[in-house]
MIPAGU-94986 format. One record per residue (C-alpha): x, y, z; residue number from 1; residue in one letter. Coordinates in pm, 1 decimal. Layout:
# residues N
[rec [X Y Z] NUM A]
...
END
This chain:
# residues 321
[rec [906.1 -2371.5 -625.1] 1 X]
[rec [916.5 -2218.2 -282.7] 2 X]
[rec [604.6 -2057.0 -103.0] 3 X]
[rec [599.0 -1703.7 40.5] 4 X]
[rec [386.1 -1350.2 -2.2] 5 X]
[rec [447.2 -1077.5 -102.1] 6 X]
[rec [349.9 -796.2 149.2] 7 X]
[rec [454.5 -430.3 186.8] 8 X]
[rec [334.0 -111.7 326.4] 9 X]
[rec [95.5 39.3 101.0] 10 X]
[rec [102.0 40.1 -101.2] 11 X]
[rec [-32.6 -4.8 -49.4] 12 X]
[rec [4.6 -68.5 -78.1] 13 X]
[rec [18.5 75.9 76.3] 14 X]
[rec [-182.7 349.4 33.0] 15 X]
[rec [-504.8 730.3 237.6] 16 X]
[rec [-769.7 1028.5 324.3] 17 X]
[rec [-571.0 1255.5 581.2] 18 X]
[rec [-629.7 1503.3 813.3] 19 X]
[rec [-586.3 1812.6 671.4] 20 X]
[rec [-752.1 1885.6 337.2] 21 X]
[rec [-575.4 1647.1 163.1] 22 X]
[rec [-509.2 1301.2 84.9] 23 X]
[rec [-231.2 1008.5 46.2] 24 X]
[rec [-249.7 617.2 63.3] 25 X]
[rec [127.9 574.1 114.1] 26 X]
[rec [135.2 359.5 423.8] 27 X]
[rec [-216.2 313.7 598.6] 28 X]
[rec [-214.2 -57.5 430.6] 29 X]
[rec [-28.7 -291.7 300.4] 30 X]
[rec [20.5 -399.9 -88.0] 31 X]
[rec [83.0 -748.3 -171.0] 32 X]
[rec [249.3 -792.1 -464.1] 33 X]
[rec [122.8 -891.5 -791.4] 34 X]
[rec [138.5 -1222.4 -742.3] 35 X]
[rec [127.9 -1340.8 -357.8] 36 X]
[rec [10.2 -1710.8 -368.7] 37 X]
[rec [224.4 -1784.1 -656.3] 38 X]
[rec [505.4 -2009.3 -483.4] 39 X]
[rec [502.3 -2257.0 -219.6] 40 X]
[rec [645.1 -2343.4 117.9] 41 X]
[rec [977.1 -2109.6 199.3] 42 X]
[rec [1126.1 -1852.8 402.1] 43 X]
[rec [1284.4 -1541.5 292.5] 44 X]
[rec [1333.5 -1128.7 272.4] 45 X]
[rec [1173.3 -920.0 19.3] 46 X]
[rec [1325.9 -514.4 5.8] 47 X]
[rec [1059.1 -294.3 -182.8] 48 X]
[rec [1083.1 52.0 -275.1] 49 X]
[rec [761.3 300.4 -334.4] 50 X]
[rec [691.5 641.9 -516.7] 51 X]
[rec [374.2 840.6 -436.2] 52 X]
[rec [296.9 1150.9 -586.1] 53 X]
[rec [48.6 1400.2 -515.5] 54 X]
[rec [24.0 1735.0 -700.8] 55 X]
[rec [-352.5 1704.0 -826.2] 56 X]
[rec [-643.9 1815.1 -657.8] 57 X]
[rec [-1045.9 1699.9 -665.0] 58 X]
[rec [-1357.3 1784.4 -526.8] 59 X]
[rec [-1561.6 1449.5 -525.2] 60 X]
[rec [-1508.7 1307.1 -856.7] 61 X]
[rec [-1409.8 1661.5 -1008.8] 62 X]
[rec [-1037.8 1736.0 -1085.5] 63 X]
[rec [-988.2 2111.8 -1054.3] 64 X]
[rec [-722.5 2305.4 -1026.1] 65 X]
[rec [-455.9 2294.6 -827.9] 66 X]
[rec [-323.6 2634.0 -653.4] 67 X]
[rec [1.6 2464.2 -586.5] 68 X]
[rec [29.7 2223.2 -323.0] 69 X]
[rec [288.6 1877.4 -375.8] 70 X]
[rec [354.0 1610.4 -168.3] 71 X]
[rec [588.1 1297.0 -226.0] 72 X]
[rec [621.5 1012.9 -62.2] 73 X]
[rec [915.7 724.1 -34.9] 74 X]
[rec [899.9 426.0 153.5] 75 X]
[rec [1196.0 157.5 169.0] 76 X]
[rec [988.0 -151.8 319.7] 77 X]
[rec [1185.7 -459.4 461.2] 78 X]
[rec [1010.9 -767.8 517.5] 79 X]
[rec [1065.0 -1127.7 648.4] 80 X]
[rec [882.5 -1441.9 612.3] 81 X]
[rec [900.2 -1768.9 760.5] 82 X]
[rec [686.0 -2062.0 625.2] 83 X]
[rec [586.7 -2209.8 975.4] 84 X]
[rec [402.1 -2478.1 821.7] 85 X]
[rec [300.2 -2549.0 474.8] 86 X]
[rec [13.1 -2376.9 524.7] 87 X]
[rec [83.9 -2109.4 772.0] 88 X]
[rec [353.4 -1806.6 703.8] 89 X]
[rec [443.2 -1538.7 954.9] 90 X]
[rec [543.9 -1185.1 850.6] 91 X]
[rec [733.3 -912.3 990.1] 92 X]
[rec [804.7 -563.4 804.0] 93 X]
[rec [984.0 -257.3 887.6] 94 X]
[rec [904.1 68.9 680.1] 95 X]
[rec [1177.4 387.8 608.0] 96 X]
[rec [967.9 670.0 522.2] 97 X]
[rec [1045.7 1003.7 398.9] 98 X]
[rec [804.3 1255.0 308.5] 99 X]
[rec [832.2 1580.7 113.4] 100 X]
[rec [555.2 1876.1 130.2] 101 X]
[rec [542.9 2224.3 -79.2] 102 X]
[rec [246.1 2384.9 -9.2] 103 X]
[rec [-87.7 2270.5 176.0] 104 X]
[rec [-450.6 2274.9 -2.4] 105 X]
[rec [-713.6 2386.5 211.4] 106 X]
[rec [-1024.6 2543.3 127.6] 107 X]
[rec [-1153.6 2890.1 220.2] 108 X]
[rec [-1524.4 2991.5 172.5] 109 X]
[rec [-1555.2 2662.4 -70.3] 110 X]
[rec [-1230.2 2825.2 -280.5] 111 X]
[rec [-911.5 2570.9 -308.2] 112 X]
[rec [-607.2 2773.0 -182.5] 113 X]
[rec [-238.0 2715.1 -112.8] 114 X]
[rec [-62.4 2760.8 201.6] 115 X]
[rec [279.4 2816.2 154.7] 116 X]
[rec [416.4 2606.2 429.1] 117 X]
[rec [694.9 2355.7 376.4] 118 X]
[rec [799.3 2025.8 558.9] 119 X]
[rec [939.4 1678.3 559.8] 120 X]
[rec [1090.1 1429.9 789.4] 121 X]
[rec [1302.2 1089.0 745.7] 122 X]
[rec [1249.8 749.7 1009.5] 123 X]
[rec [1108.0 481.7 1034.3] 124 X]
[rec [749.2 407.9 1056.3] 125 X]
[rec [509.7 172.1 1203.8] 126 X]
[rec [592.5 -233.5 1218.0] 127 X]
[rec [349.1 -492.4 1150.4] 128 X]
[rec [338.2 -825.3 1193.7] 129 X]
[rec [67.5 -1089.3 1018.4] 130 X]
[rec [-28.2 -1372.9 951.1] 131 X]
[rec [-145.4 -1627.6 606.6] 132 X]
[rec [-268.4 -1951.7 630.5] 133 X]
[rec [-364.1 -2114.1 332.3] 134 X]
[rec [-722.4 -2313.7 411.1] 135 X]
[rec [-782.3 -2390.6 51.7] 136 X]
[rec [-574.5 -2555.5 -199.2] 137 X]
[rec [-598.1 -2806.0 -527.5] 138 X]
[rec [-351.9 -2870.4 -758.6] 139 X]
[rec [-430.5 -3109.8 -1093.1] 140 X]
[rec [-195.0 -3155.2 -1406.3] 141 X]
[rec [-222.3 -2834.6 -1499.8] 142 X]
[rec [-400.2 -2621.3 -1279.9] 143 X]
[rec [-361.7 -2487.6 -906.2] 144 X]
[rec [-612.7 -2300.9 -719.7] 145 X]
[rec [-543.1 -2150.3 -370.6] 146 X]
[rec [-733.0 -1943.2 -111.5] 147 X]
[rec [-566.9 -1820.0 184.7] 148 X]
[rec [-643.0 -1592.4 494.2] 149 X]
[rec [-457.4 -1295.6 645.4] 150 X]
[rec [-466.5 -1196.0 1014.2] 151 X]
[rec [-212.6 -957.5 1185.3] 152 X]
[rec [-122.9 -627.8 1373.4] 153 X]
[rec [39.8 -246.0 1262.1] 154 X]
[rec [206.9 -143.7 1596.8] 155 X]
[rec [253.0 250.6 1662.8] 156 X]
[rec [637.3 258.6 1648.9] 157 X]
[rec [656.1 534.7 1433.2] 158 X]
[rec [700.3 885.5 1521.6] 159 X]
[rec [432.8 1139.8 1452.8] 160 X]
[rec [547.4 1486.4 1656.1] 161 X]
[rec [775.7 1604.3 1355.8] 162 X]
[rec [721.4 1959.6 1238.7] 163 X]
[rec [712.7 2146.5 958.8] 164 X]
[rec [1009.2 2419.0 824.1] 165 X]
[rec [1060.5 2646.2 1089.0] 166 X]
[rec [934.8 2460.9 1404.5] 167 X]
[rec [611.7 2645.0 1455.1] 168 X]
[rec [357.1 2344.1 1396.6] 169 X]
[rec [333.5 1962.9 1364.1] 170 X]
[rec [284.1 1860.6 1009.0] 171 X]
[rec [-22.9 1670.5 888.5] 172 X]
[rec [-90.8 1315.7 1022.1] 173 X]
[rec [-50.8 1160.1 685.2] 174 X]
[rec [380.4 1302.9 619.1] 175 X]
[rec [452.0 1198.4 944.3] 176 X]
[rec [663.2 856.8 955.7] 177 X]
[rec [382.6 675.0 1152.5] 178 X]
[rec [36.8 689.9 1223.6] 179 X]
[rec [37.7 676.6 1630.2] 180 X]
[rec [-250.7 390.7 1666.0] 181 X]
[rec [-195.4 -9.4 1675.0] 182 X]
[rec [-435.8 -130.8 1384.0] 183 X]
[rec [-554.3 -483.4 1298.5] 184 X]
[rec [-532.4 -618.0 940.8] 185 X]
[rec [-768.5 -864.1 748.4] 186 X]
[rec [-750.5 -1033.5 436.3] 187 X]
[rec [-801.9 -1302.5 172.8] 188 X]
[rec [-628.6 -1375.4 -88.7] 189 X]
[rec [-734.3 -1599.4 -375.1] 190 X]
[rec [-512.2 -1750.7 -708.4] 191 X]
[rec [-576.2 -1982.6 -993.6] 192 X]
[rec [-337.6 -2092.2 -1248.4] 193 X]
[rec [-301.3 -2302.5 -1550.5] 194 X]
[rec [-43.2 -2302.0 -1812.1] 195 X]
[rec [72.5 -1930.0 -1888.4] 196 X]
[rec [-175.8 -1749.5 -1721.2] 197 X]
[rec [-267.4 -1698.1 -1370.1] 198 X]
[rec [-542.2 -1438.6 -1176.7] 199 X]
[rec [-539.4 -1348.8 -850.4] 200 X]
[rec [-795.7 -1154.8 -657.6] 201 X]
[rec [-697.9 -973.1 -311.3] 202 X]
[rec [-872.8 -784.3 -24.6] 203 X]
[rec [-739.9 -637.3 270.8] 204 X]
[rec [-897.8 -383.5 520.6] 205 X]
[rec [-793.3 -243.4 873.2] 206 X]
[rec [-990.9 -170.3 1139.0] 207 X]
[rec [-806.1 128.3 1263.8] 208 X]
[rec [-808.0 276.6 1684.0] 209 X]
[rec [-705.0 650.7 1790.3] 210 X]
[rec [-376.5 707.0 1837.9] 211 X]
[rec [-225.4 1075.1 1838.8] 212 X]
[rec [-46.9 1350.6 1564.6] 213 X]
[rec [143.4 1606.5 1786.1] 214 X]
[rec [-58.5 1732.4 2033.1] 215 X]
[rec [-389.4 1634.3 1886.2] 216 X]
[rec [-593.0 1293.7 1923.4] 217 X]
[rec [-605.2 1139.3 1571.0] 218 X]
[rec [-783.7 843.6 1419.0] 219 X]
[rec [-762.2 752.8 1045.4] 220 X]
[rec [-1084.8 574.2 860.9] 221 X]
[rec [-1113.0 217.6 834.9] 222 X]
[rec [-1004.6 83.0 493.9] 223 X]
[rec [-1037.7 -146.7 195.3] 224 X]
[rec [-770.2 -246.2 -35.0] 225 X]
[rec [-860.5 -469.2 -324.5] 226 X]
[rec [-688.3 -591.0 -660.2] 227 X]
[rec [-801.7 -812.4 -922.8] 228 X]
[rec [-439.3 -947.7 -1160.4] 229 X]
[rec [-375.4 -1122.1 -1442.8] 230 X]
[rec [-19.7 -1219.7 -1520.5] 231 X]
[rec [109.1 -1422.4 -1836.0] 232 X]
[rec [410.8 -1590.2 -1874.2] 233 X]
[rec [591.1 -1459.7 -2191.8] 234 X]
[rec [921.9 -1667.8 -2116.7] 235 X]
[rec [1011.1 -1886.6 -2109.2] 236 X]
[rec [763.5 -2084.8 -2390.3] 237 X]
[rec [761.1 -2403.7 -2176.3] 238 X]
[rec [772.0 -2452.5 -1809.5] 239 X]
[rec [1155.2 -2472.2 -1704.5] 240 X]
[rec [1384.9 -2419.3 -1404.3] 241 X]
[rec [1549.4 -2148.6 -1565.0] 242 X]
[rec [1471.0 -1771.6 -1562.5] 243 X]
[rec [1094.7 -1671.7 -1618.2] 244 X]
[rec [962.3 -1334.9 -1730.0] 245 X]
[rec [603.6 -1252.0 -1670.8] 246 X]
[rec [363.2 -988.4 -1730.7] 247 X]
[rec [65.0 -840.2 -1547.2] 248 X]
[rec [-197.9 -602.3 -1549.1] 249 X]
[rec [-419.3 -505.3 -1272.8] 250 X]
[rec [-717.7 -355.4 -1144.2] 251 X]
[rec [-633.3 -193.6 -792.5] 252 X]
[rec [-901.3 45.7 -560.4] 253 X]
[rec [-859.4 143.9 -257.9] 254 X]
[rec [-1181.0 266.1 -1.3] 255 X]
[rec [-1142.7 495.0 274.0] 256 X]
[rec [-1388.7 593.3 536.3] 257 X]
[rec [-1337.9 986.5 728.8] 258 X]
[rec [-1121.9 1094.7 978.1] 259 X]
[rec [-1170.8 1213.8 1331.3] 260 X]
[rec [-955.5 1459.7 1505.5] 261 X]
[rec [-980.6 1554.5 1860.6] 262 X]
[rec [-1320.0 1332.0 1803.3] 263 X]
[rec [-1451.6 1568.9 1541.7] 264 X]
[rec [-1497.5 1399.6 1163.6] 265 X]
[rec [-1282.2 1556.3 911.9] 266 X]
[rec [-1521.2 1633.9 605.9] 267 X]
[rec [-1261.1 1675.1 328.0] 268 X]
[rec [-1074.6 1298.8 418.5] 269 X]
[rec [-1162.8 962.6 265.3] 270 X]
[rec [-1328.9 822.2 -69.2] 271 X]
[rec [-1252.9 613.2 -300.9] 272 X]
[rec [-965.7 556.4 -548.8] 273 X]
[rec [-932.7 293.0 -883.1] 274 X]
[rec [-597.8 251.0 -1052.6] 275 X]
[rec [-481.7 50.4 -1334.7] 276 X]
[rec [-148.0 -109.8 -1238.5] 277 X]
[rec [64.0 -232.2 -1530.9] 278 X]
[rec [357.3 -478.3 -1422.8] 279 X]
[rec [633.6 -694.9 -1497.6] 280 X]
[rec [795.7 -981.5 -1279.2] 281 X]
[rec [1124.7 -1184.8 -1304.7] 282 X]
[rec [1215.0 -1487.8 -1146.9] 283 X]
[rec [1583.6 -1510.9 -1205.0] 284 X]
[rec [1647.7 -1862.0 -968.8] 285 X]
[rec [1447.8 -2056.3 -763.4] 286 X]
[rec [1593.3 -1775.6 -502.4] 287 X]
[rec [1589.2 -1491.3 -679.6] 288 X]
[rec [1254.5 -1302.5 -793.6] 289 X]
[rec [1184.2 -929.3 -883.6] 290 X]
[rec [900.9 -700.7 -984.7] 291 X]
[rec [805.3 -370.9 -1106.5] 292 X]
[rec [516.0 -198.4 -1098.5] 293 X]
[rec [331.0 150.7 -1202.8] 294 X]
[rec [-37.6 241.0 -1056.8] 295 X]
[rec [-211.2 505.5 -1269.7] 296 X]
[rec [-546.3 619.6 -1089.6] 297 X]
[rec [-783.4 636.2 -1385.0] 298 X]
[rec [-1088.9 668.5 -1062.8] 299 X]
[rec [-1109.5 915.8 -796.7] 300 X]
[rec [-1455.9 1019.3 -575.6] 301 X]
[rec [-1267.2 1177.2 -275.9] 302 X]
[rec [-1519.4 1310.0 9.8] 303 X]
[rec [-1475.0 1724.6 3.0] 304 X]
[rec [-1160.2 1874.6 -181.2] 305 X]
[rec [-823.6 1726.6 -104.0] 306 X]
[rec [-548.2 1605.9 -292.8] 307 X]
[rec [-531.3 1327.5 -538.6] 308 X]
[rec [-268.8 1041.9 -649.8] 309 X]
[rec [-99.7 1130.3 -983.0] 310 X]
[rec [27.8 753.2 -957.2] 311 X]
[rec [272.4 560.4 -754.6] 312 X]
[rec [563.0 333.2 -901.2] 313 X]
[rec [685.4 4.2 -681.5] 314 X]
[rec [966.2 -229.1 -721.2] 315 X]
[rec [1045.8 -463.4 -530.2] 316 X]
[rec [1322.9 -801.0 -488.7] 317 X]
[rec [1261.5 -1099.8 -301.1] 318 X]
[rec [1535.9 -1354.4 -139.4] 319 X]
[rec [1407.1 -1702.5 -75.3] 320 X]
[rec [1633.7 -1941.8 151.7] 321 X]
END
């Protein structure tokens, strides 16, 4: 089989605490797949396509009600990777965002309330390129374990000066298309499998700088992805060259640390999020692989009151050459 990873925006993906009173983890990292050191040694392009909804709302670990804010989120992702060596693969990806807002939650003398202000914009958002090199790897009769490192760059090529319905003010930090700051990425990534079953356990943070959100200085928190996957092979019943199906379930969280605008921390951004992340995979070829995902927060302890995830759905097909 041929080597490459699976990485996207995201998911988180990839996804985050935002500036206003409210909350999305859309794009501030990237997801990698549910099974990213599962092939070997190849070059190709992987097109994913990501859901986020948000039409919950929480104060710490609380769900209360929700005067009536929404926001959605989709995100076309298009990635390349080139196996270098067998050990080292570079990646490039390009996101399409497009954001949709009905209603803002903010908070007035400790009371959730709506503003009625509308919004969304279309373009692309902020490029990245990394880096995995794989420093650890066995492989016996019928087991392979693999360890790997991830290194790379999110470059501020997005825009983030688009306004809201009407033209009268910039909409939050977190629907604009990018995030205005050049951000470095770090990761590991660690698989074992043997016969049907595989697990794989994934971290990656970013160490994020200020960048700007119309005419304000911005900087998002530092971050933590993290996923811990199973994935069984239910066809075929023997290991063949044909088609294989697969399924997985995972454990996903994602940490965020506060915001700072015009240097001031922003009380009601950040926390913490847990989701459990049902999946299915196909490999149709030895060229042709696809997956589908669905991550249902079941875990939320969000600093302040802000929005909250009601889940986000990813699918995703990958080319190899």
């Amino acid at each position: 089989m041929k080597k490459f990873m699976i990485i996207h925006l995201s998911a988180i993906a990839v996804y985050i605490a935002l500036t206003a009173p409210a909350s999305a983890c859309d794009f501030c990292l990237l997801s990698q797949g549910i099974s990213p050191l599962d092939t070997s040694g190849g070059s190709g392009i992987r097109v994913s396509e990501r859901y986020t909804l948000l039409d919950r709302a929480y104060r710490g670990r609380e769900r209360i009600p929700n005067p009536g804010a929404r926001e959605e989120y989709w995100t076309t992702e298009f990635t390349g990777f080139f196996a270098v060596t067998d050990d080292l693969t570079l990646l490039f990806a390009v996101p399409l965002r497009k954001t949709a807002m009905d209603g803002e939650l903010n908070v007035t003398g400790g009371t959730p309330v709506v503003d009625p202000v509308k919004g969304g914009v279309s373009g692309a958002g902020d490029a990245m390129a990394l880096g995995r090199y794989t420093f650890f790897k066995i492989h016996t009769i019928d087991t392979t374990v693999t360890a790997a490192g991830i290194f790379g760059m999110k470059f501020p090529t997005g825009k983030t000066d688009a306004k809201a319905l009407g033209g009268t003010e910039y909409l939050d930090s977190h629907l604009q298309p990018g995030t205005g700051s050049t951000d470095f990425l770090l990761g590991l990534s660690l698989s074992r499998a043997a016969g049907k079953f595989s697990l794989s356990a994934n971290t990656l943070g970013v160490i994020t700088t200020a960048g700007e959100t119309g005419d304000a200085s911005h900087q998002f928190g530092n971050a933590l992805n993290y996923d811990l996957t199973g994935r069984y092979r239910v066809y075929p019943g023997v290991i063949s060259s044909g088609p294989r199906v697969f399924l997985a379930l995972g454990l996903n969280g994602e940490l965020r640390a506060r915001e700072e605008e015009d240097g001031i921390e922003v009380k009601d951004s950040g926390g913490h999020t847990v989701y459990i992340t049902p999946g299915v995979q196909l490999a149709a070829s030895s060229r042709w692989q696809a997956e589908f995902s669905y991550q249902r927060p079941v875990y939320h302890n969000l600093h302040g009151t802000q929005m909250g995830e009601t889940g986000k759905a990813v699918a995703a097909v990958t080319y190899l050459f």
